[in-house]
C-alpha positions in Angstrom: 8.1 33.0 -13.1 11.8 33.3 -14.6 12.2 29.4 -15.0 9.1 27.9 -15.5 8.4 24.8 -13.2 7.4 21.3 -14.2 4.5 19.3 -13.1 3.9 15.6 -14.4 0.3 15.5 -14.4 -0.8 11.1 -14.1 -4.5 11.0 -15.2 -6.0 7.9 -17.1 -9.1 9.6 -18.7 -7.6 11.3 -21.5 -10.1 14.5 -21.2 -9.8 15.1 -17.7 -5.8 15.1 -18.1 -5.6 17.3 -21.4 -7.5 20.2 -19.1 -5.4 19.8 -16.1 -2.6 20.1 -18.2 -4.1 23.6 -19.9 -4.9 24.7 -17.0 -1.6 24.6 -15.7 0.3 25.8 -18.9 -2.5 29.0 -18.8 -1.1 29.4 -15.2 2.6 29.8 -16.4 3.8 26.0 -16.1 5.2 23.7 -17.6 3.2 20.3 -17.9 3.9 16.7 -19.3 0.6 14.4 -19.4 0.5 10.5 -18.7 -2.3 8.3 -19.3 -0.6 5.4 -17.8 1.4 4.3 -15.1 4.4 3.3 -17.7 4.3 6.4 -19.3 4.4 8.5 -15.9 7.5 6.4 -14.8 9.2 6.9 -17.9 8.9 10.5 -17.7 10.1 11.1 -14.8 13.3 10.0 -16.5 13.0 13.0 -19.1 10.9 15.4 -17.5 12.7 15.3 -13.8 9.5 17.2 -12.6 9.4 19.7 -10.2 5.8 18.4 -9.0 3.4 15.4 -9.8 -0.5 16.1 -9.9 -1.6 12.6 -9.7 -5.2 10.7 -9.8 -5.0 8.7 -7.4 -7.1 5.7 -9.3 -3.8 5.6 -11.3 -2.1 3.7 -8.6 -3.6 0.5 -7.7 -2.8 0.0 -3.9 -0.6 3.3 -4.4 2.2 0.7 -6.1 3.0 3.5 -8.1 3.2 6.0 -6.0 5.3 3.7 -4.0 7.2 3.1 -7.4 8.2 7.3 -7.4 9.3 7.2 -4.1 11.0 3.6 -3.8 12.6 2.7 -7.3 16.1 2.5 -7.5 16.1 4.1 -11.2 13.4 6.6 -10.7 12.8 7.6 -7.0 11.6 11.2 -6.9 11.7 13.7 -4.1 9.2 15.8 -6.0 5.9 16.9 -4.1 3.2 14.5 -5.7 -0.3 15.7 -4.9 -3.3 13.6 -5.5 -6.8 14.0 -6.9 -9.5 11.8 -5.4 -12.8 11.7 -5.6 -15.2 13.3 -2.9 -15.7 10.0 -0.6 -12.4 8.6 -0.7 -10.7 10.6 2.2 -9.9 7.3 3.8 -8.0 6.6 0.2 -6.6 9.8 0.7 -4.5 8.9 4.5 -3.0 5.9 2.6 -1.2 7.9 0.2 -0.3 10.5 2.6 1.1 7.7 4.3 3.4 6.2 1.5 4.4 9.3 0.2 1.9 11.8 -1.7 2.6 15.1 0.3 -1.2 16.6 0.5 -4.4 15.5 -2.0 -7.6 17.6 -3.1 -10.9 16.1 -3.6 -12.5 16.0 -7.0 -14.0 17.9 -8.6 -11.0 20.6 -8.5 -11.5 24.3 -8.3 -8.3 25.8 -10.6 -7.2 28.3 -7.6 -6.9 26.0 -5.3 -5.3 23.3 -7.1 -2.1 26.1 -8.3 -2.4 27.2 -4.8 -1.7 24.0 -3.4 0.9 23.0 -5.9 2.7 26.0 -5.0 2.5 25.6 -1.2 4.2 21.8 -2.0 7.1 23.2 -4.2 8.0 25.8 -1.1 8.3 22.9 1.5 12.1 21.6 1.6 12.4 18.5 -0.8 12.6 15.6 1.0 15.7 13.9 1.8 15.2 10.4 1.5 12.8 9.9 -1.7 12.3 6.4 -0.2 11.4 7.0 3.5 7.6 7.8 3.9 7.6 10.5 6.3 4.0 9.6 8.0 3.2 8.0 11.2 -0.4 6.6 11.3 -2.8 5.3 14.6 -6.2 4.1 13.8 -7.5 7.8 12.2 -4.6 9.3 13.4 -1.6 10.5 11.2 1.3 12.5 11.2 3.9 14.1 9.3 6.8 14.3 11.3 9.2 15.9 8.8 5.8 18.8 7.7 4.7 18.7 11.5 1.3 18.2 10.3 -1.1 15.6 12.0 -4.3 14.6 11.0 -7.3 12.9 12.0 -10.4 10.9 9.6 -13.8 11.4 11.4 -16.3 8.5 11.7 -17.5 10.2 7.8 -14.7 9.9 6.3 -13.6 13.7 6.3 -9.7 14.2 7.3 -9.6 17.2 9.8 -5.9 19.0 10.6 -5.2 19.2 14.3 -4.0 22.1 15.6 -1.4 21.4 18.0 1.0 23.0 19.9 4.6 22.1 19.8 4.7 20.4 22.6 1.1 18.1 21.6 3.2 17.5 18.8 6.4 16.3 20.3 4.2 14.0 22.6 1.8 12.5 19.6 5.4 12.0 17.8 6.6 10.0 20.4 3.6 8.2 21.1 2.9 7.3 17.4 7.0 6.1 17.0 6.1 3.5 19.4 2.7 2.5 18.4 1.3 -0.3 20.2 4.4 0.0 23.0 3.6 0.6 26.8 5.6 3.8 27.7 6.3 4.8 31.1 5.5 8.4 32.3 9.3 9.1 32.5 10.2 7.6 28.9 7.5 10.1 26.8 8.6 12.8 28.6 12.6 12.1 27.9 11.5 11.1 23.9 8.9 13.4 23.3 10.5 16.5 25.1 14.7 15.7 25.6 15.8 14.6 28.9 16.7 17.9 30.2 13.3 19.0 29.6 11.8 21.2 32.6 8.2 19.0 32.7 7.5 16.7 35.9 6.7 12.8 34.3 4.0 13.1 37.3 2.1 16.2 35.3 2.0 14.6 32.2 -1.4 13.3 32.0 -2.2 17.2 31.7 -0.6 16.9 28.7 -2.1 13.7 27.0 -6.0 15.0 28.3 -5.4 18.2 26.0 -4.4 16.1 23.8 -7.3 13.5 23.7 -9.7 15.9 23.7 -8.1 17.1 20.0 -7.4 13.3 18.9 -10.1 11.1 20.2 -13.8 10.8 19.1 -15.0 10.9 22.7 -12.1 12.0 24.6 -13.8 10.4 28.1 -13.9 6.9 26.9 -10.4 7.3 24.8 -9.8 4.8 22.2 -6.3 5.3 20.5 -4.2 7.4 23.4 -4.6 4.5 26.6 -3.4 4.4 29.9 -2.1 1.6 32.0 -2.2 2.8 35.5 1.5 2.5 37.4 2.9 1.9 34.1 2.1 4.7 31.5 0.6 4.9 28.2 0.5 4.1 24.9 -1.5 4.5 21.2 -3.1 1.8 19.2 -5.0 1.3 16.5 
């Protein structure tokens, strides 16, 4: 690479950081360590990273991950992946949710770690370093900006759904209004515009395909509810 790129790597055991950071230096980058949560915010006054590889254990209650993407002085819109232990998926969703853009489980295989680094420095930078991007429903969540969803089985693992763009739109909408009775007309107009060609009368079509990729046991559904003669709506 012409211009090497620069990840801030936030890891409290000293050993386990000074590797991460070879690694990524033998891979042709740039990299800063931080043992401590004061250190990593200072240097993302000097360093302006181009990524953050972060522990997550660094970040009690993910206040400093909040702290990158909330703080007046040193907000980044840098892709911040996280490290976590195998187990802690369920860890893993609540970052996601204020602000860490994707997260590996530990221990780390090299290739995949620069692989997913990269993938995270391609996607657009995000606009508003202070606006978490996900949606979240009981084990459901959802980046709206990535148009990734998500879902945590009963184990713990998180599972990506594969939805089409319309499941999508309608698990957008849904998840926007969590906890809000929606009638069949307004998911249709929010989910898919108001000059969409779809029938509000066919759209429980669309939420069964959908339960059957979001709910445990898509016959008894849990999170996507109906109301009969009023419409539906998702809860925790």
């Amino acid at each position: 690479m012409s211009q090497k790129a620069h990840v801030l790597v936030v890891e409290n055991d000293k050993s386990t950081c000074h590797g991460l950071v070879t690694q990524l230096r033998e891979a042709g980058y740039e990299a800063t360590p931080a043992l401590d949560s004061q250190t990593a915010i200072d240097s993302i006054k000097t360093v302006r990273p181009d990524a953050i590889l972060m522990e997550l254990s660094m970040a009690s209650e993910n206040e400093l991950l909040q702290h990158f993407r909330t703080d007046a002085d040193t907000a980044t819109n840098a892709p911040i992946v996280v490290l976590v232990p195998r187990g802690a998926e369920a860890e893993a969703t609540s970052a996601l949710e204020t602000g860490a853009d994707d997260f590996l489980t530990k221990p780390t295989r090299v290739p995949e770690l620069i692989a997913r680094l990269q993938v995270a420095m391609r996607r657009p930078r995000r606009e508003e370093p202070s606006h978490a991007v996900a949606l979240r429903a009981g084990p459901i969540f959802l980046h709206a900006n990535r148009r990734e969803a998500y879902v945590r089985l009963a184990n713990g693992e998180i599972r990506p759904l594969r939805l089409t763009k319309r499941e999508f739109a309608l698990l957008r909408a849904l998840m926007a209004r969590k906890n809000q009775m929606m009638s069949r007309r307004q998911i249709v107009d929010e989910a898919f515009g108001d000059s969409a060609p779809i029938d509000p009368a066919n759209l429980g079509a669309y939420i069964h395909r959908l339960r059957e990729k979001v709910e445990p046991d898509p016959a008894n559904p849990r999170h996507i509810v109906t109301d009969r003669g009023l419409g539906f709506k998702i809860v925790d």
